[in-house]
C-alpha positions as CSV (number, residue, x, y, z in Angstrom):
1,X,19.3,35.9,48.1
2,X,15.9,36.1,49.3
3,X,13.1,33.7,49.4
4,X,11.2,35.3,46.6
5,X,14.3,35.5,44.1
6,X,14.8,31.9,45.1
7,X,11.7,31.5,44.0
8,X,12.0,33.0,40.8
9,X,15.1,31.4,40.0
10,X,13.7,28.2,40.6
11,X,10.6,28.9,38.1
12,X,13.0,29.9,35.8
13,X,15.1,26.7,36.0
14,X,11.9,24.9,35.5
15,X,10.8,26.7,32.7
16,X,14.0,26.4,31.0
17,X,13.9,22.9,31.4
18,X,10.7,21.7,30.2
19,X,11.5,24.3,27.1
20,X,14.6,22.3,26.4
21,X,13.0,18.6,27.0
22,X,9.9,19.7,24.9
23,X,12.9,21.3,22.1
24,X,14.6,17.9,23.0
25,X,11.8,15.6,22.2
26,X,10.3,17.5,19.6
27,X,13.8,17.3,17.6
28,X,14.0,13.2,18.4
29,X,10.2,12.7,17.0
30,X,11.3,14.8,13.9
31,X,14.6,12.6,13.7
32,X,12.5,9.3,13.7
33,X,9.8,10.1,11.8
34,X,12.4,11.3,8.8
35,X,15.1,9.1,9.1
36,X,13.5,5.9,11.1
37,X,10.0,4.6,10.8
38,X,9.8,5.2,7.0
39,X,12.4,2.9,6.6
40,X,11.5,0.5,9.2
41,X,9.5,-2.1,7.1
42,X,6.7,-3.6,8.3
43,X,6.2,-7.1,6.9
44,X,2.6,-8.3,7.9
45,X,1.5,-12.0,7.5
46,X,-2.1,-12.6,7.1
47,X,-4.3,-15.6,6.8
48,X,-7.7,-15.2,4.8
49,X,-10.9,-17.1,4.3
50,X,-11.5,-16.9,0.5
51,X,-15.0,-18.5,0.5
52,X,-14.7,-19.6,-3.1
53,X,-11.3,-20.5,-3.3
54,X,-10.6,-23.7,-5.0
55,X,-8.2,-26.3,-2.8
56,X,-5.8,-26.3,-5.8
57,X,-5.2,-22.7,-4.9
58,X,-4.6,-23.6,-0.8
59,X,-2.2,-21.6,0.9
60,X,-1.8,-19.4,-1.8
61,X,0.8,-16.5,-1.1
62,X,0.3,-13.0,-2.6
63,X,2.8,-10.4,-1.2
64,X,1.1,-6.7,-1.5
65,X,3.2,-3.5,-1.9
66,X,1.6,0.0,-2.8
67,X,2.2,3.6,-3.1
68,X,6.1,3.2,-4.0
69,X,6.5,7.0,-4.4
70,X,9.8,7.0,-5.9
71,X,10.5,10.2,-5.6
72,X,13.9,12.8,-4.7
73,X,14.3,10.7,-1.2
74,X,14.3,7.0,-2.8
75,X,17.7,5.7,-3.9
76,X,18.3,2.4,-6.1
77,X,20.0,0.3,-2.9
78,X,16.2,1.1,-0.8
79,X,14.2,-0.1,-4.0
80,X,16.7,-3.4,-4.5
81,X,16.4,-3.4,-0.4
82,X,12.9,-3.5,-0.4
83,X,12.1,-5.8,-3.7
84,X,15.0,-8.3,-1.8
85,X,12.8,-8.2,0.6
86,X,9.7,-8.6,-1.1
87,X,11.2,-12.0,-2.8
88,X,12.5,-13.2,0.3
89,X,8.5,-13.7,1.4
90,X,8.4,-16.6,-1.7
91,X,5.3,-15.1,-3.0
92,X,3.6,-17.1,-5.8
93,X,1.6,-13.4,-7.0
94,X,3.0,-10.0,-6.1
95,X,0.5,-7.1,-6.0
96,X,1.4,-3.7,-6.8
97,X,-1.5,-1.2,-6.3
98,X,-0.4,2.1,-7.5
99,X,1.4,5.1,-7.5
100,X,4.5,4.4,-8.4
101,X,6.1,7.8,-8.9
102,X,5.4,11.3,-7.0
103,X,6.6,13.8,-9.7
104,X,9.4,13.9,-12.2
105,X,8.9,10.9,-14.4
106,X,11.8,11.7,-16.3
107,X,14.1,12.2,-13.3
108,X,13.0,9.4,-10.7
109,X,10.8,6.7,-13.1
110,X,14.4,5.5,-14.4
111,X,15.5,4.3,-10.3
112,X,12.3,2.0,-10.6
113,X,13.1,0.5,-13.8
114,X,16.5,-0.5,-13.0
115,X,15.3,-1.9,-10.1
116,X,11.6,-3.3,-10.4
117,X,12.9,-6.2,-12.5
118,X,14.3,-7.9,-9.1
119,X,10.7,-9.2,-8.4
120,X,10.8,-12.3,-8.8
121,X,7.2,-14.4,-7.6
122,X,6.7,-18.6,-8.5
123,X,4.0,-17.0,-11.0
124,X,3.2,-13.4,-11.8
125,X,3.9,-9.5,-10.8
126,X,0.0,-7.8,-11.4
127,X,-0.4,-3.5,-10.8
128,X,-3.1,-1.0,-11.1
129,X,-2.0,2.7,-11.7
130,X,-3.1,4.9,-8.8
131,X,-4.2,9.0,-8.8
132,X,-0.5,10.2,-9.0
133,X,0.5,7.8,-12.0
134,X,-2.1,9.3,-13.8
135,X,-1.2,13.2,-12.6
136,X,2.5,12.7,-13.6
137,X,2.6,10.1,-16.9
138,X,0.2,7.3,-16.9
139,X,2.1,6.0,-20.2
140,X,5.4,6.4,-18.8
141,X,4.4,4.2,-16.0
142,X,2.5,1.5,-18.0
143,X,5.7,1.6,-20.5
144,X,8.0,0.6,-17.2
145,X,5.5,-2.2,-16.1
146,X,5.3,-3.8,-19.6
147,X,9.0,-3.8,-19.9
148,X,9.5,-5.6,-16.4
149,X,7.2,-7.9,-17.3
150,X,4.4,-6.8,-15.1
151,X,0.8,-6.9,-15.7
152,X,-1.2,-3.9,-15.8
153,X,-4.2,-4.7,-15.0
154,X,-5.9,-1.9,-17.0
155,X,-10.0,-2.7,-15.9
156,X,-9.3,-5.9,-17.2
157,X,-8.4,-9.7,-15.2
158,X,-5.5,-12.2,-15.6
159,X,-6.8,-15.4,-14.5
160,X,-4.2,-18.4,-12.8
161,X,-5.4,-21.7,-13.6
162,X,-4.3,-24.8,-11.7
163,X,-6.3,-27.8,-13.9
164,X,-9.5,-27.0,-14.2
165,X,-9.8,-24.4,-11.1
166,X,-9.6,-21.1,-11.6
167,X,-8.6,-17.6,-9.4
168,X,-9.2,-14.5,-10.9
169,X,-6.9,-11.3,-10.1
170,X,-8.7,-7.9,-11.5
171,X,-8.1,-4.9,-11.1
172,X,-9.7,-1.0,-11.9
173,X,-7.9,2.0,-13.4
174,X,-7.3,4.8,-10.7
175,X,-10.7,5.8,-9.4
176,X,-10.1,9.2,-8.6
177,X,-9.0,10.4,-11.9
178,X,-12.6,8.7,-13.3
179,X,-10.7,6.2,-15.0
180,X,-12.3,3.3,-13.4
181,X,-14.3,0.7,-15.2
182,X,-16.0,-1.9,-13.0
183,X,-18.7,-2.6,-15.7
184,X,-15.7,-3.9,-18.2
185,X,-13.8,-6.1,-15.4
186,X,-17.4,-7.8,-14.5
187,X,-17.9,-8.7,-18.4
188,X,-14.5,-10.7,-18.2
189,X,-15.2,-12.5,-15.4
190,X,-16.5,-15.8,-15.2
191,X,-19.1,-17.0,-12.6
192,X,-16.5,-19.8,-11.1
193,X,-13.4,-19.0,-9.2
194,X,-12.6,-17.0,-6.7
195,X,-11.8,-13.4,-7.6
196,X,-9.6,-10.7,-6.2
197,X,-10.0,-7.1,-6.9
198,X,-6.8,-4.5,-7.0
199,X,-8.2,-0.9,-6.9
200,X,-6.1,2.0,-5.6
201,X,-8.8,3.5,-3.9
202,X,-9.9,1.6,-0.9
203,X,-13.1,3.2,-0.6
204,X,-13.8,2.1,-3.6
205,X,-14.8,-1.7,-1.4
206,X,-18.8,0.0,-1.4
207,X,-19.0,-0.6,-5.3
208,X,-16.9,-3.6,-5.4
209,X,-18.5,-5.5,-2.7
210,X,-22.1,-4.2,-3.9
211,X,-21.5,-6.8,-7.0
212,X,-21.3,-10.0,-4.7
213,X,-18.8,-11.1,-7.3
214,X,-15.6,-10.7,-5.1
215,X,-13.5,-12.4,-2.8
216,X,-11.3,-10.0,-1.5
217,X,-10.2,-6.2,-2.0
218,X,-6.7,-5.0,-2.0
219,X,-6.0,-1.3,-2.1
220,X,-3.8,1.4,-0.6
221,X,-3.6,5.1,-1.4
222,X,-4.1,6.3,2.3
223,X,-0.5,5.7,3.7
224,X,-2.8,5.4,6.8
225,X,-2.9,8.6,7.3
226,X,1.6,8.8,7.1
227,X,1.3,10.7,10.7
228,X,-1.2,9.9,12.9
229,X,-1.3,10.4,17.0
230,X,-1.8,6.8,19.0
231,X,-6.0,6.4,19.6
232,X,-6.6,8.7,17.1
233,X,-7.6,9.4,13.2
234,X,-5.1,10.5,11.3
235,X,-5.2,14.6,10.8
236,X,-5.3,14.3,7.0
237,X,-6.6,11.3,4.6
238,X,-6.9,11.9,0.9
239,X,-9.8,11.2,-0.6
240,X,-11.7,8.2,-1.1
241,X,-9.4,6.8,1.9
242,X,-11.7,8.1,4.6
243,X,-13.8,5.3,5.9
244,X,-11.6,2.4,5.2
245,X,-7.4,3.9,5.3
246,X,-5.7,1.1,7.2
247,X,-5.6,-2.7,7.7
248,X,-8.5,-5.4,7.1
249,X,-12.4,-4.7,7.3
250,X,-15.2,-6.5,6.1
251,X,-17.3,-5.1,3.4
252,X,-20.4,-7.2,3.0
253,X,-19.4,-10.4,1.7
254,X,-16.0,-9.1,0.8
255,X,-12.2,-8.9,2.7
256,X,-10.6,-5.1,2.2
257,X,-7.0,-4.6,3.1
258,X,-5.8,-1.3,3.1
259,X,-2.0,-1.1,2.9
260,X,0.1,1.4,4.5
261,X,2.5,2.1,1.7
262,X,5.7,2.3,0.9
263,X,6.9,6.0,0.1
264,X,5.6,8.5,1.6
265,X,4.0,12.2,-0.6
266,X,4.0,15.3,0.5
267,X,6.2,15.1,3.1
268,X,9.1,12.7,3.9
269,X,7.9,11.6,7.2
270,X,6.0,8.8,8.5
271,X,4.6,8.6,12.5
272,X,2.7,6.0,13.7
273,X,2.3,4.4,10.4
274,X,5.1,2.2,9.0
275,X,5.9,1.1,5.6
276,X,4.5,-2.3,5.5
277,X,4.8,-5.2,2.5
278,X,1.6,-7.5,3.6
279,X,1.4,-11.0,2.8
280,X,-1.4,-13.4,2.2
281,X,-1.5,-16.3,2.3
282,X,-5.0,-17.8,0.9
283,X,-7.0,-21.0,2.5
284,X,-10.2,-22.1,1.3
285,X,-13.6,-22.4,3.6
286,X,-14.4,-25.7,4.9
287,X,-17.3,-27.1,4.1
């Protein structure tokens, strides 16, 4: 053989190998992206500030979850796997903020309600609706939360009261479908107390913190992008989940917290963007 089909041969053998490590890693990102990270829960403790939170509510826990999607790739054993796991965080409030259900009310609401009864906080389970509730069977979904026992929170606010100290949890109907009212949820509030807002939308935080009359913001919607390169924005964001689509900011005077979701939509795959269940747990400022 001479040196130039050496040569040859040996580019060839090159080429076919980085073709079959590129086919070769390509396949193993696909493999974890399906079948690994969206089931690899991340369970995030924070601690927050509330400025105006009274000391009988100190160390206050609220677990968050969002964006359920129960959809054709969610089974019964991950919702009771994930709910278990929710309860094992002994949250005194659980937050649920939105989309609970991707399409197909009638074939994948009924997994959720034989499971979404697990939850089990010290005092209350509270929920907005988010953009997809309201695109598949807003009723149908508000008909499963009032049978578990959980609060819509419907523009309205359900107030925990410890003596004569107050914390007020709120929340707005899904903002992209227009069906919003933050006029309504400021006429129920009173002036004392700290108060948390649940909107799906998390860049909703420019209206909500424009009021000076909140606390804290909890939202989700974005699944933080569900596949997103390291360093970089995620490719696609829906909207009103551009500025604000993952993790805590400050808005003014008030916390947002974006969370990451727990489904996915669209497409069952998840890169760079776990699940996550986020708990607070609330401490007042010192004077």
């Amino acid at each position: 053989m001479s040196k130039r089909q050496q040569r040859r041969k040996n580019r060839s053998n090159s080429i076919f190998i980085q073709v079959f490590l590129s086919l070769c890693l390509l396949i193993s990102l696909v493999f974890y992206s399906w079948l690994v990270e969206p089931n690899w829960i991340d369970v995030n403790h924070l601690q927050l500030t509330i400025p105006h939170l009274a000391a009988e509510f100190e160390q206050y826990r609220i677990v968050q979850i969002s964006d359920i999607h129960t959809d054709k790739w969610t089974n019964e054993e991950r919702l009771s796997r994930i709910f278990r796991l929710v309860n094992s965080q002994q949250p005194d409030l659980i937050a649920i903020t939105g989309d609970f259900v991707t399409a197909k009310q009638q074939i994948f609401l009924p997994k959720l309600a034989a499971t979404i009864g697990q939850l089990a906080p010290k005092d209350q389970t509270v929920a907005v609706l988010g953009n997809h509730d309201h695109w598949v069977d807003s009723q149908a979904v508000k008909q499963l939360l009032s049978q578990a026992g959980i609060i819509n929170l419907d523009n309205t606010v359900y107030t925990l009261q410890r003596g004569t100290a107050r914390l007020h949890i709120a929340g707005v109907d899904d903002i992209l479908v227009g069906k919003d009212r933050l006029d309504l949820v400021l006429k129920q509030l009173n002036d004392d107390g700290a108060a948390i807002l649940l909107a799906h939308e998390p860049d909703f935080a420019a209206s909500s913190a424009a009021t000076k009359r909140f606390d804290l913001q909890l939202s989700g919607h974005s699944h933080a992008g569900q596949i997103r390169l390291p360093l970089l924005k995620p490719f696609f964001l829906p909207p009103l989940s551009q500025k604000y689509y993952t993790g805590r900011y400050q808005v003014g005077e008030m916390i947002l917290y974006t969370n990451r979701g727990i489904g996915t939509s669209l497409l069952p795959l998840r890169f760079n963007a776990r699940p996550e269940i986020t708990v607070f747990t609330l401490q007042k400022l010192d004077n």
